[in-house]
matplotlib code that plots the C-alpha trace (Angstrom):
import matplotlib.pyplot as plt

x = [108.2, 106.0, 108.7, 108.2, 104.3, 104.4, 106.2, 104.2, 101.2, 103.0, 104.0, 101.7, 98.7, 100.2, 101.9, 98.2, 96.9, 99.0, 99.2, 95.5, 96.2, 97.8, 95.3, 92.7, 94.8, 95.6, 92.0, 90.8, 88.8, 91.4, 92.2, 94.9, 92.8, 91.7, 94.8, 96.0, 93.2, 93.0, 97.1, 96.4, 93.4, 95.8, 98.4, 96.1, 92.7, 93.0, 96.9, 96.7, 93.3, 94.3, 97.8, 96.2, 94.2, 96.6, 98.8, 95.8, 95.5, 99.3, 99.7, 103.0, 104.0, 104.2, 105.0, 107.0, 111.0, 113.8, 116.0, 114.1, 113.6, 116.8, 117.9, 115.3, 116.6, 120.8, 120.3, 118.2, 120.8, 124.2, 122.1, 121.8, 124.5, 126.9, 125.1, 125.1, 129.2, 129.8, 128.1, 129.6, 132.8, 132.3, 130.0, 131.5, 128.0, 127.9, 124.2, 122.7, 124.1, 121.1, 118.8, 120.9, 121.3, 117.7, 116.3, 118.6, 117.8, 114.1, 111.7, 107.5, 108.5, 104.7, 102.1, 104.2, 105.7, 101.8, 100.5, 103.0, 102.6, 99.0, 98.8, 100.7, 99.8, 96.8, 97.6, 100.2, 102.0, 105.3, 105.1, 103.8, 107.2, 109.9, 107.8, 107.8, 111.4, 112.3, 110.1, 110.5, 114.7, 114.1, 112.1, 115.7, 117.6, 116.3, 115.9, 119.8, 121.3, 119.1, 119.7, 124.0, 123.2, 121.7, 122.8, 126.1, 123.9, 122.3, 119.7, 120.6, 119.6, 116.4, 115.3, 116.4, 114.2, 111.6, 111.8, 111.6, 108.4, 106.9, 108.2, 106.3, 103.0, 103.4, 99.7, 101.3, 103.2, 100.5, 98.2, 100.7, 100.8, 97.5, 97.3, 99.8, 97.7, 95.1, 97.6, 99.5, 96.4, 94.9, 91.9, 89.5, 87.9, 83.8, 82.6, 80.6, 83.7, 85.9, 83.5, 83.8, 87.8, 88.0, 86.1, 87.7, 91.5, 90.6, 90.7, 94.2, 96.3, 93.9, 93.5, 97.2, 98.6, 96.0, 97.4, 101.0, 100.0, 98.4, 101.6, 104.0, 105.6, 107.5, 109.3, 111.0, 112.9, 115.2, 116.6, 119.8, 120.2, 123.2, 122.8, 119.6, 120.3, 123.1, 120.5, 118.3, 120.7, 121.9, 117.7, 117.0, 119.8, 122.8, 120.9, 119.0, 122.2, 124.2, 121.8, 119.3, 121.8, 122.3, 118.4, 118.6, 121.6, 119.5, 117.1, 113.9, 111.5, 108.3, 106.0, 109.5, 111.7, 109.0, 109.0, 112.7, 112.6, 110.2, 112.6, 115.8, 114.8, 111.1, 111.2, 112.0, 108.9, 107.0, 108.1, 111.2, 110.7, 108.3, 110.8, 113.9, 112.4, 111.2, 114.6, 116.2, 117.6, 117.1, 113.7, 114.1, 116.8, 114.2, 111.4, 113.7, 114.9, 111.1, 110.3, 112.5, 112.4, 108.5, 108.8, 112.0, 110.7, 107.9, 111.3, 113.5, 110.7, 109.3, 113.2, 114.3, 111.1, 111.4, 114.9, 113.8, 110.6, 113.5, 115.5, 112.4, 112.3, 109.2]
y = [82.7, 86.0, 87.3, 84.4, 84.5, 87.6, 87.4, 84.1, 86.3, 88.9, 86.7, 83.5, 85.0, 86.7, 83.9, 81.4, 83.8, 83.5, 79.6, 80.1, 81.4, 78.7, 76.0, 77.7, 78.2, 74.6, 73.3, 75.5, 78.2, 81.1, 80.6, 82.7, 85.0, 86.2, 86.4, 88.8, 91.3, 91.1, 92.0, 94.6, 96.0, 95.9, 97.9, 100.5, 100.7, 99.0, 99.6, 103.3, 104.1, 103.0, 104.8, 107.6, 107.5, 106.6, 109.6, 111.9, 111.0, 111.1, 114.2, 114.7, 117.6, 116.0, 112.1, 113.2, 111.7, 112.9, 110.4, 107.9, 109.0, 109.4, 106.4, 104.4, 106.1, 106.3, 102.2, 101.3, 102.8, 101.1, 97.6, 97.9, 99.5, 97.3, 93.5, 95.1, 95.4, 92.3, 90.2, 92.0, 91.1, 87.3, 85.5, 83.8, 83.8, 87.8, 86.7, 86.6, 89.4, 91.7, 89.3, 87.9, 91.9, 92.9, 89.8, 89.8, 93.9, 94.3, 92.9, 93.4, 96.5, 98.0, 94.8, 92.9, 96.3, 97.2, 93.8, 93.2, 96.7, 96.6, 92.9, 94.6, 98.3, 98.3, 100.9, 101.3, 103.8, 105.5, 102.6, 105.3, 107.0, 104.2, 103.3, 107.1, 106.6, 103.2, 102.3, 104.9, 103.8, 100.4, 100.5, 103.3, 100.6, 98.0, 99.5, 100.9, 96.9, 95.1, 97.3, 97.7, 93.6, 93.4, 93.3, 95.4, 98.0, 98.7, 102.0, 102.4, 106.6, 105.7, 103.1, 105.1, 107.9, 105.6, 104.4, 107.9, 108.3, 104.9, 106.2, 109.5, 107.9, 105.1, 104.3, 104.0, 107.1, 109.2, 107.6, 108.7, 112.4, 112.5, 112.3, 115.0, 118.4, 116.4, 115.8, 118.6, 121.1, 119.4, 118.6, 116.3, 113.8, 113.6, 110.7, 109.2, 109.0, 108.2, 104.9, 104.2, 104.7, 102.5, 99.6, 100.0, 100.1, 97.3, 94.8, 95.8, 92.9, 90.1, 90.2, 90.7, 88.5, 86.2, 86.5, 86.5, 82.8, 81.8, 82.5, 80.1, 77.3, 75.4, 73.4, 76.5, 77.0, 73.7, 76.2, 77.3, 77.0, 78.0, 81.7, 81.2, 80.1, 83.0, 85.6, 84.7, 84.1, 88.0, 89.2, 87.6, 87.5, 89.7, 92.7, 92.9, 91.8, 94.8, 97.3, 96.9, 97.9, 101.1, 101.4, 100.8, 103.2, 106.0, 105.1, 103.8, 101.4, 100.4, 100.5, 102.4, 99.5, 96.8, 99.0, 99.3, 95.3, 94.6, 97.1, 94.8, 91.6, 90.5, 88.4, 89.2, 90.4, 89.3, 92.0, 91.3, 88.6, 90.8, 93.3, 91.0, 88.9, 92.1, 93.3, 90.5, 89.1, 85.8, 85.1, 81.8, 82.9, 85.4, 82.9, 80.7, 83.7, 85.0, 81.1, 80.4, 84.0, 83.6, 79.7, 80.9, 84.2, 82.8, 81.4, 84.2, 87.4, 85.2, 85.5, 88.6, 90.1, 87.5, 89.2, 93.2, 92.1, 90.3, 94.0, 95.5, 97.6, 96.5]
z = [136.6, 136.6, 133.9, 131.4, 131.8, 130.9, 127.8, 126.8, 127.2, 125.0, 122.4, 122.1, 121.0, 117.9, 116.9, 117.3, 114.9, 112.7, 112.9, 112.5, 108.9, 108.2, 109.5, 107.5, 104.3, 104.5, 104.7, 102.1, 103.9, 102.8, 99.4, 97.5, 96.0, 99.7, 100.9, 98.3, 98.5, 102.3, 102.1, 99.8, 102.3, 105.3, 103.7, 101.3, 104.0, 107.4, 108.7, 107.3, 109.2, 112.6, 112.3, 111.2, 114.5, 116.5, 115.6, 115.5, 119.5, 120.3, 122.0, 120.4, 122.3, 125.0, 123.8, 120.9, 122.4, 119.2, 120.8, 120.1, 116.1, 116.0, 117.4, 115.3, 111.9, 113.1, 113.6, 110.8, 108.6, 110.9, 110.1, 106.4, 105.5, 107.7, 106.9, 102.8, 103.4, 105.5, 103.2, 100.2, 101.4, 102.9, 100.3, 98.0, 95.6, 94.9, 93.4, 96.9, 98.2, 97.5, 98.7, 102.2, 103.3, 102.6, 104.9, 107.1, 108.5, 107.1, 109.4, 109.7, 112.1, 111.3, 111.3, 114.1, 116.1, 116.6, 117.5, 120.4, 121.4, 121.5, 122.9, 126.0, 126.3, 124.4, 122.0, 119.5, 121.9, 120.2, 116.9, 114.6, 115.2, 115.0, 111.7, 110.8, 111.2, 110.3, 107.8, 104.7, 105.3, 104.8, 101.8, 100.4, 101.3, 100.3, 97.1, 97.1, 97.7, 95.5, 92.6, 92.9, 94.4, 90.4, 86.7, 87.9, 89.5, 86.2, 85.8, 89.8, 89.4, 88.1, 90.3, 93.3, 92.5, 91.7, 95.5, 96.5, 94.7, 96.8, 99.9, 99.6, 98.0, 100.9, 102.5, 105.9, 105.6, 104.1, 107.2, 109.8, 108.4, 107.7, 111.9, 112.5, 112.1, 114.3, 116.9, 116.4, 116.3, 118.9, 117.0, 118.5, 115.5, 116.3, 118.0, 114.6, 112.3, 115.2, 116.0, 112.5, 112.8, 115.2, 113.6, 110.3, 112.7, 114.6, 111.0, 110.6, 112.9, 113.3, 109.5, 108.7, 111.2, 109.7, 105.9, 107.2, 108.2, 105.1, 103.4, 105.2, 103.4, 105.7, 102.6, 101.2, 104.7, 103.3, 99.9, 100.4, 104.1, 104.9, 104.4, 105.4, 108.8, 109.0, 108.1, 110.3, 113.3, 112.5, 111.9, 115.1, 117.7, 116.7, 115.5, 119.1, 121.0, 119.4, 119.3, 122.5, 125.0, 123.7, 123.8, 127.3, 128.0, 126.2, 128.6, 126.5, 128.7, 128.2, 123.9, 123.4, 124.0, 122.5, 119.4, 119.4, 119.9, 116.9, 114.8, 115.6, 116.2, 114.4, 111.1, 107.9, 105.9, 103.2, 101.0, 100.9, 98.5, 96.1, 95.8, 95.4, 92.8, 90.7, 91.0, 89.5, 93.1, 94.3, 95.7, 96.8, 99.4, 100.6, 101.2, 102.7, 105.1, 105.7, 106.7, 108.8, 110.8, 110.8, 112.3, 114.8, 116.0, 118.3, 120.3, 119.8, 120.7, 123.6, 124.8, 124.5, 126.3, 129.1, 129.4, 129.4, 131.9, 134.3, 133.9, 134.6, 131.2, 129.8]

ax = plt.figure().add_subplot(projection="3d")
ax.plot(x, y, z, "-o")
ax.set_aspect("equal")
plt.show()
């Protein structure tokens, strides 16, 4: 009973946020316009700041784990790269191909791995470096399916480059390396602009959470719903199922395994559908995907950390 308080406690309160969004969105107090600059603060101002301070207190020399990077960048790449040539060979519609691999790997690993993290630890813990490693690979691949997914994979070199560029001019990459001579140096930040830090990092999940809630349209979930409910049964149960135990045979417990959790098993993200549907992919599968994750996760997260508290791993 302990074990499934505990991951209610974990779990619940993120996901009350985020229906708060959506009460608020639906009575008119967030309107569309808000929600798009406050997304566009999160990911430029707010997410950046409180990586970058995050990092900047990590002692890295002695938290830094390469296992763990390397585990975190060897399975991002296993996921895409094996639900890209699954569903290139099994779906009969070659049009949603692009759009059914990206959503069913890329999840919110940085706004969602920090909030659980936090809403258990109290700091972000090792999330800047499963999003140091993750992240930058899932915007490559996304990139790499959705182009060969459209037009015959038409101008592929150019748009591959062009995701290099994002990756490197990334806000939450630039934050997180923007920490690293702090941490690595060992430089402590003054208490006035670390104050200041802290207030401007402590916007960046209530608000994002909040905006993530605004967004859902329960309606969409009915498009398309057979590869809809397949994505999300891989995005949420058989990524995690396959992946997790080797977690806990390299021996990660604690933020490390909750980060590695997020990584696998949270929902699809909202990007997904901006970059599908500017690629010439099929949006309407990825709002159905990112729905239906969002609505199921609450279940599915709520489960698997009921199951590493029971083992005693978290």
């Amino acid at each position: 009973m302990d074990s499934f308080v505990f991951s209610l406690n974990a779990t619940m309160p993120v996901f009350l946020v985020m229906v708060l969004g959506y009460v608020l969105k639906q009575i008119g107090l967030l309107t569309e316009e808000f929600c798009s600059v406050a997304n566009r603060y999160v990911f430029k101002v707010s997410l950046p700041v409180l990586l970058f301070r995050d990092i900047a207190q990590t002692d890295l020399y002695a938290d830094f784990n390469l296992s763990f990077v390397l585990y975190c960048a060897g399975i991002t790449s296993v996921m895409f790269l094996g639900v890209w040539f699954l569903a290139s060979k099994l779906m009969k519609n070659k049009a949603l191909v692009g759009a059914f691999s990206q959503a069913a790997v890329r999840g919110s690993a940085a706004v969602l791995g920090i909030a659980f993290v936090e809403n258990i630890y109290g700091d972000a813990g090792l999330t800047p470096l499963m999003i140091v490693a993750a992240v930058p690979l899932f915007n490559i691949y996304s990139v790499v399916i959705l182009t060969f997914s459209a037009n015959g994979g038409q101008h592929g070199r150019e748009a591959m480059k062009k995701a290099c560029i994002n990756v490197l001019k990334n806000p939450i990459i630039l934050g997180i390396l923007a920490g690293l001579p702090f941490s690595l140096l060992q430089i402590t930040i003054p208490t006035i602009p670390l104050k200041a830090i802290d207030s401007v990092a402590a916007t960046a999940t209530p608000i994002a959470l909040l905006v993530v809630g605004a967004g859902f349209e329960g309606t969409k979930a009915l498009a398309k719903i057979k590869p809809t409910v397949i994505a999300s049964a891989i995005k949420l149960v058989v990524l995690p199922a396959a992946f997790l135990p080797l977690a806990i045979a390299l021996g990660f417990t604690g933020a490390e395994m909750v980060a590695v959790l997020i990584m696998l098993g949270s929902p699809a993200t909202v990007s997904c559908y901006i970059m599908a549907k500017n690629m010439n992919n099929d949006g309407e599968l990825s709002t159905s995907i990112i729905v239906l994750t969002t609505l199921l996760s609450s279940v599915t997260l709520t489960g698997w950390i009921f199951i590493l508290r029971l083992m005693g791993l978290i």
